[in-house]
Structure formats: C-alpha cells, structure tokens
C-alpha positions in Angstrom: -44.4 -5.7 44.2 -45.8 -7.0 40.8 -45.3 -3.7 39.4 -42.0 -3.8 40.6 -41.1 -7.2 39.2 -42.5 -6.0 35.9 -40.5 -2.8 35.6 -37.1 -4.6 36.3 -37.9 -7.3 33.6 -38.8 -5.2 31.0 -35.7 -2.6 31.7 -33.7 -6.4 32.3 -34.8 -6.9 28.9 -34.1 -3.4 27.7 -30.5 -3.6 28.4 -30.2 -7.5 27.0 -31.5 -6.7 24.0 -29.1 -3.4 23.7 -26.2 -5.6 24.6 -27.3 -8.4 21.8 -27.6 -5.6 19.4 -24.0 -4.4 20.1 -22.6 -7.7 19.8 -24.6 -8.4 17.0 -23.1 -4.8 15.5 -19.3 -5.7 16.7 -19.7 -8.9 14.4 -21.0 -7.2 11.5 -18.3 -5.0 11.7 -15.3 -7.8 12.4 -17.1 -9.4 9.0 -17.6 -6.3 7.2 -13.2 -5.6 8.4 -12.0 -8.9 7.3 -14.2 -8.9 3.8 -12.4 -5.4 3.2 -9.0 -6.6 4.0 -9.4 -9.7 1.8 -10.4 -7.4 -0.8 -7.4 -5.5 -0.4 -4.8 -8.6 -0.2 -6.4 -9.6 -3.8 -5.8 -6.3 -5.0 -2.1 -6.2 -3.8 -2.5 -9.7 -5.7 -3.3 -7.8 -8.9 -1.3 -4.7 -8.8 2.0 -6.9 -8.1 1.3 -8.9 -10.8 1.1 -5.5 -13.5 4.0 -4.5 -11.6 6.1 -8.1 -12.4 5.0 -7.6 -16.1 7.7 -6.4 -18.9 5.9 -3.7 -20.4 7.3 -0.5 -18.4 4.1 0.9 -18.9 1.8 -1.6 -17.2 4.8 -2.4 -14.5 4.4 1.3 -13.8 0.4 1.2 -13.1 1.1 -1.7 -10.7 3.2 -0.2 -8.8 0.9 3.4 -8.6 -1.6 0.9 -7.9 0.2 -0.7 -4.6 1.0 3.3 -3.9 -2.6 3.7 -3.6 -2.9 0.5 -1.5 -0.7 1.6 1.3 -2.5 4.6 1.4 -5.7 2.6 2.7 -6.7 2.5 6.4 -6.7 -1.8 5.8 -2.8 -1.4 5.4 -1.0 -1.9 8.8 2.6 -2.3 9.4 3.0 -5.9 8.1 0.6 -4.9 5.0 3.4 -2.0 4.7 6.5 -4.3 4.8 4.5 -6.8 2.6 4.5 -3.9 -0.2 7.6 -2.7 0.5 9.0 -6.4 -0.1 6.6 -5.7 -3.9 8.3 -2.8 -4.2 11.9 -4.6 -6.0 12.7 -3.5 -9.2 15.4 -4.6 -10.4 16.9 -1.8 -12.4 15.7 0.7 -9.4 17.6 -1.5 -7.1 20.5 -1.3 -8.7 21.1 2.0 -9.5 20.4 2.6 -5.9 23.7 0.4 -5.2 25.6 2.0 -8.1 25.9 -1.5 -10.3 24.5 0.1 -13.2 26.8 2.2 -15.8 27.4 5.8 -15.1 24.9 6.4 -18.5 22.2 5.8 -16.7 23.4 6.2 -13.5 21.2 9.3 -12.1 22.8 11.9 -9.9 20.9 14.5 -8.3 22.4 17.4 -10.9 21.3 15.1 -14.1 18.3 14.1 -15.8 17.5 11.0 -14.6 16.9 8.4 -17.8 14.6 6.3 -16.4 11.9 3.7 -17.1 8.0 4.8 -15.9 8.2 1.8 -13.8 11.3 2.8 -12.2 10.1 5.8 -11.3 6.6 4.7 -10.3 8.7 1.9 -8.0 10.9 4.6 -6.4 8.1 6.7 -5.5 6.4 3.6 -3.7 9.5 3.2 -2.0 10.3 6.8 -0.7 6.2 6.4 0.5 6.6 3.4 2.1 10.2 4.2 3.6 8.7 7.0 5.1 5.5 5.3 6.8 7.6 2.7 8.2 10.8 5.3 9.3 13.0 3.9 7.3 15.9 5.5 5.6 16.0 6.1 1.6 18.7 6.2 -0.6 19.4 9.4 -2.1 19.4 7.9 -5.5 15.9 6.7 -5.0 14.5 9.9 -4.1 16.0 11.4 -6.9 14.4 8.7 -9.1 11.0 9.3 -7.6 11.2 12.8 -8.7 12.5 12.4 -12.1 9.8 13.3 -14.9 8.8 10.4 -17.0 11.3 9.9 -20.1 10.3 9.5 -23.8 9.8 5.7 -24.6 11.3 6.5 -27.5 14.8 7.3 -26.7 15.4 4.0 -25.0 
C-alpha cells in the first residue's frame, strides 16, 4: 500500500508540475504577444508620423513602412482599419473623388503624375482594401501602379 501511495504522489506530482509548466509557458507567451504588439503600435507610431511629413519622399517611406506593418501576424482587423484610417492622403483622396484638375487627374490610359507618397499611400490602400474586402476605387488602383515620377518635373 506504501508503494502504492508513493507511486500516485510522485505521478500526482508529475502531472502538477507539467500543468505549472504550461501555465507558466501560456504566460510567457501572453507577455512575450503583448510586448510584440506594443512594439508594433509604436511603430505604426513612427511610420505615420514620416507619412504626415511634407517631404514626398519621407511621406512615401512611412507609408511603405505601415504596408509592411499590416503585413505582420500582430495586425488584426482593428490594427487593419486603424491603418487604413493612416492611410489619408490628401491629394490621393482627392483624385480618387475627381476634385483635382484634369492635369493631374490620372485615367487608366495616362501616365499618372503623381507624388511617391501618393503612390506609396494608394498601394497601402488597394492592400488594406483587399485584407479587409473592401472595395477600391479604380483611380486608386491606377495610382498604386503608376511608376514613380521625376521630382523634377513638379
């Protein structure tokens, strides 16, 4: 019977310490989740603040940068309407309601004369549209495939 009693307390103990470990695991991991997704958010932070900056050419690496960003496994729907909301540019939003003049109004026959931010914000758009289902304007497609333009013919 003493044998018995020991066997069950150490396998008793076996299991207890298996099921402290796991816990002990599940917290690491929910730590290890929410550090990541902090780290992310301050990112989003940073890109959206190049992407808010005058210089076309810094705007434009903000907004690849948030591109990037909804690419990550941390970025769930919310995280994906969050950047989508980052995603305004001006200009970009309004040639995609035709309130810009018809010279720089881009058609899907023209060359598109756009900024590298405009372009850069379109093709976060189309992304994010299309992770979330949500319908893009023809106008912005077309922007997010236009080549980069010449700084110096603006």
């Amino acid at each position: 019977m003493t044998l018995v009693i020991g066997l069950l307390t150490v396998v008793g103990a076996f299991f207890a310490a298996q099921r402290g470990a796991k816990s002990s695991r599940q917290a690491t991991d929910q730590r290890e989740k929410a550090a990541a997704r902090e780290e992310w958010f301050r990112r989003v932070q940073w890109a959206n603040q190049l992407a808010l900056t005058a210089n076309d050419r810094v705007s434009a690496a903000g907004y690849a940068v948030l591109s990037v960003l909804a690419d990550s496994p941390l970025a769930g729907d919310d995280d994906l309407k969050l950047l989508l909301a980052l995603s305004r540019n001006e200009l970009l939003d309004a040639a995609a309601h035709d309130d810009i003049d018809d010279r720089r109004r881009p058609t899907a026959t023209s060359e598109v004369p756009v900024t590298p931010d405009m372009i850069e914000a379109a093709k976060l758009r189309v992304k994010l549209n299309a992770k979330l289902g949500l319908e893009t304007s023809p106008v912005i497609e077309t922007i997010a495939a236009a080549p980069p333009q010449d700084p110096t013919e603006h």
